[in-house]
Phi, psi and omega in degrees: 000319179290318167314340168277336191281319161323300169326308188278340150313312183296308186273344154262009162293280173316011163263312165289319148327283213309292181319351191066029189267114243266149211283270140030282150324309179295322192288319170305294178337293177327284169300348162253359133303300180298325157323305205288328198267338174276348175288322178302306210259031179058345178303311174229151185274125151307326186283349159303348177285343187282007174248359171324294193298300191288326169284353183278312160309358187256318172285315167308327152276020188278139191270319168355275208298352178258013172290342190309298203302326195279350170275325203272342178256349143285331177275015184266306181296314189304307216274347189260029160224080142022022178305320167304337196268300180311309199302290171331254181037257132004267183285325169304325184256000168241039174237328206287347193286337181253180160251131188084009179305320195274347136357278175314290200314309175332289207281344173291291183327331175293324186309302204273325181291329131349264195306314163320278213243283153107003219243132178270305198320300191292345164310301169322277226269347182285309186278320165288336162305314185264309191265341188304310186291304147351280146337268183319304218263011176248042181039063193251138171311142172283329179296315166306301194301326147314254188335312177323292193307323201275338196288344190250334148307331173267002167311327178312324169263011177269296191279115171344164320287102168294146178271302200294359179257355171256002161282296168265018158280344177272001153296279184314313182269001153278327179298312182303300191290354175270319167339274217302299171344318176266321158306301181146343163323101159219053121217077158324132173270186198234169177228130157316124149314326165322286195316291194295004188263300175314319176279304173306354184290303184289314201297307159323299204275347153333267177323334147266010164262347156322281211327309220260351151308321168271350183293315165326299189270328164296001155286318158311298185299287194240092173317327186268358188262032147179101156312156164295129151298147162308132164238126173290353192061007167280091181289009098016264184326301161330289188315288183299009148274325164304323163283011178256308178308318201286300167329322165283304182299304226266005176296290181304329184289313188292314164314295196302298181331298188295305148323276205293280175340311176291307161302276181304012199252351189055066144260311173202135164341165142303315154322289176321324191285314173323310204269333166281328186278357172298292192297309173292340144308328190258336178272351160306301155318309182286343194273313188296308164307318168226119174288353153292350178293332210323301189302284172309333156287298191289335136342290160305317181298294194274353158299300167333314187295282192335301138351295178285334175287308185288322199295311172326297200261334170236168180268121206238022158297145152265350178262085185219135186308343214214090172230139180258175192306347176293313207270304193281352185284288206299005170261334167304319172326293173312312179311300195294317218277313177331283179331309183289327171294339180255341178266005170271315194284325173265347148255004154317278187304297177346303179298289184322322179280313175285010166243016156086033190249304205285348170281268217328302168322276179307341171291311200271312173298347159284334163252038141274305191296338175312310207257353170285314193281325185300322203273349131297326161297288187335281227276011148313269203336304180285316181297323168296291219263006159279311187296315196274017153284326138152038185287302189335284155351278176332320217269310176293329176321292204287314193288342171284329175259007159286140180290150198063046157058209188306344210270315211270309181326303174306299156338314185284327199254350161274316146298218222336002182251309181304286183287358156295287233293001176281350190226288194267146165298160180272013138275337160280302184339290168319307212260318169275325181263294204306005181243343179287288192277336197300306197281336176292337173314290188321294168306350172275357172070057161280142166279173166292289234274289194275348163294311193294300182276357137314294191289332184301287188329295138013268157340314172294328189291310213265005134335313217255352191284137184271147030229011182236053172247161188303296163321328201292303187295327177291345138301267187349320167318293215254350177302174147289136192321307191337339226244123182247153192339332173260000168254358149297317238251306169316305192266321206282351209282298175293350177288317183308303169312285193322282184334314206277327190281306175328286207283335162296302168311312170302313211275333182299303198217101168310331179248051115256072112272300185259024172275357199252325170278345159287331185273341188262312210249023204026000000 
């Protein structure tokens, strides 16, 4: 009997999904219905609602999780000091030159504002605003050109710094550890945001070279649904486009270098990197907006080096019995240049505030982290009262008895991950299926790392799937009337295969997922 009141808990919870009933509200409201109704009918003890408190503090005290507010408000900062518009730019005039060039640019530009940001809605919408008219008025298929855009947009949810791989990674590595729990392992190992950030690099950099492979053999076949720009042939024109790409290129690249680099490099946490890539984001903005910051951001840059320079060649602590004269000159050193890093850094912001960006900035960052944490609490709620009607059970049972082991397990929860993503967001996704299907995979001996880079892709796919993928609608906003709902529908068609060609290829040879978290982290 409790097992059916699980069922009926899961499918009416996703019925209200459906309905369009505020996620965060549905998932708690549900489960104490269904608490309330097993309590009556002797099926589940209430008193398991008393471990309620303690996941919600552990996760509200979890240091992981503060990486969420600081990743969203660098890509929040990135995208209003218009960098992405510079990127589009950039590469659309050192791509267009070819066929299928602008194409290209799209998806590289995705790549990198990806590696950047990580935030998909504003990518989506930054890029069909600049390149989509763009596209269309250099006679590019609307159809091809829609897809591009949306295929490159949703890239932010593969490629490091991801919101959805540190969102699942706090899924996974409580599901791994109860897997080991149920094996008989109890001194469990753990799996990271590091890790899946790690796992996630090649799988990233597959999809765009899919992408920009098929953009390619359709520029071959059919010439005319992406054309060439005309080249004047100025080599003038050349040189300084070669100093515009670097100018344009090397900021951003040096923020990712700097985040992404430092996390695998086990240098600094996700968090630590999150709280770097904020501040470099925000003296980024400030280099862009005025030019008078200029001076005090290139300042600043290089006290940092400097700062790194010192750390390398002395032991610059202080609390050591024995420091010689080299050490206390280079530590005063370090003292000054710090000072010069924080007073660059409180005029960053200063400039940033004063051209009216940073209350914007903080406002959409406050409310996305807002609406990521209620939807925690919620899905704390719905996962306890799943458990304690005895749905887990249920769940390993039916995925332990598919024919063809862990392989036929796998399959199913993959399909079934796929065609939800036709409906639910990939955050009910995450907080509702992935905590449900994981520890049975898991005990079934699925690695952590590469199930966890299944489902992002996955997820990703059903971003770009008609007739509820997200990317679709978050085009559809902003495109031109011209360009119509089926002929979106139409060009994003062929990415969804590639994601699917992907996700086959991952499942064929597992170590591009893990061969890049074995060689850093063993």
């Amino acid at each position: 009997m409790s097992e059916y009141m699980a069922l009926g808990l899961f499918a009416v919870t996703c019925l209200f999904l459906l309905g369009g009933f505020p996620v965060a509200f549905t998932l708690s409201g549900t489960a104490l219905l269904f608490a309330a109704i097993g309590a009556v009918f002797g099926i589940m003890d209430f008193g398991l609602l008393g471990a309620y408190a303690q996941q919600i503090f552990g996760r509200m005290t979890n240091p992981v999780l503060i990486a969420v507010p600081l990743f969203i408000f660098m890509g929040v900062m990135l995208e209003r000091s218009r960098v992405a518009e510079e990127l589009l730019d950039t590469m659309g005039a050192l791509f267009g030159r070819l066929r299928g060039g602008l194409g290209i640019s799209v998806t590289l530009v995705g790549a990198l504002l990806a590696a950047s940001t990580g935030i998909i809605g504003a990518t989506v919408v930054t890029m069909g605003l600049l390149s989509l008219p763009t596209m269309l008025r250099r006679g590019y298929d609307p159809g091809l050109a829609a897809g591009s855009i949306c295929a490159a947009g949703t890239l932010g949810q593969i490629i490091p710094p991801s919101i959805v791989l540190i969102l699942l990674g706090e899924v996974l590595s409580s599901s791994y550890q109860q897997a080991q729990l149920q094996r008989g392992i109890f001194a469990p190992d753990t799996v990271s945001v590091g890790d899946l950030f790690a796992g996630a690099v090649l799988p990233g950099v597959l999809l765009v070279v899919l992408y920009i492979a098929y953009q390619g053999c359709v520029a071959w076949l059919r010439p005319n649904s992406s054309p060439a720009i005309p080249d004047d042939g100025d080599d003038d024109i050349a040189g300084s486009m070669a100093a515009r790409v670097l100018r344009v290129l090397v900021p951003p690249l040096a923020l990712i270098v700097s985040v992404l680099g430092s996390i695998l490099g086990g240098i600094a946490t996700p968090t630590e990197a999150a709280a770097v890539g904020a501040v470099g984001a925000t003296l980024l903005a400030a280099f862009k907006i005025d030019k008078a910051a200029r001076v005090f951001v290139t300042a600043t840059l290089l006290a940092v080096f400097g700062l790194l320079v010192l750390t390398l060649i002395f032991d610059l602590r202080f609390g050591r019995d024995e420091i010689s004269g080299y050490e206390r000159v280079a530590i005063g050193v370090a003292l000054v240049l710090s000072v010069m890093m924080g007073g660059g850094i409180f005029m960053a912001f200063r400039r940033v505030s004063g051209a009216g960006i940073l209350a914007g900035v903080m406002e959409s960052t406050l409310r996305i982290t807002a609406m990521v944490f209620v939807i925690f609490i919620g899905a704390a709620l719905f996962s306890l009262v799943f458990r304690g009607l005895g749905g887990d059970a249920l769940v390993h049972n039916f995925l332990s008895n598919l024919p063809g082991g862990s392989v036929g397990a796998m399959v199913f929860v993959m399909v079934l991950m796929f065609v939800l993503g036709f409906f639910l967001d990939f955050i009910e996704i995450i907080y509702v299926v992935v905590p449900i299907v994981a520890v049975p995979l898991m005990v079934l001996g699925l690695d952590p790392i590469w199930l966890g880079i299944m489902i992002a892709v996955n997820l990703q796919a059903s971003f770009l799937t008609p007739p509820f993928g997200f990317a679709l609608f978050y085009l559809r906003g902003v495109a031109p009337k011209e360009v119509t709902t089926l002929q979106i529908y139409r060009g994003v068609a062929p990415f969804v295969v590639i994601q699917l060609f992907a996700l086959a290829i991952m499942a064929a040879f597992p170590m591009i997922v893990l061969w890049l978290p074995k060689l850093i982290y063993g």
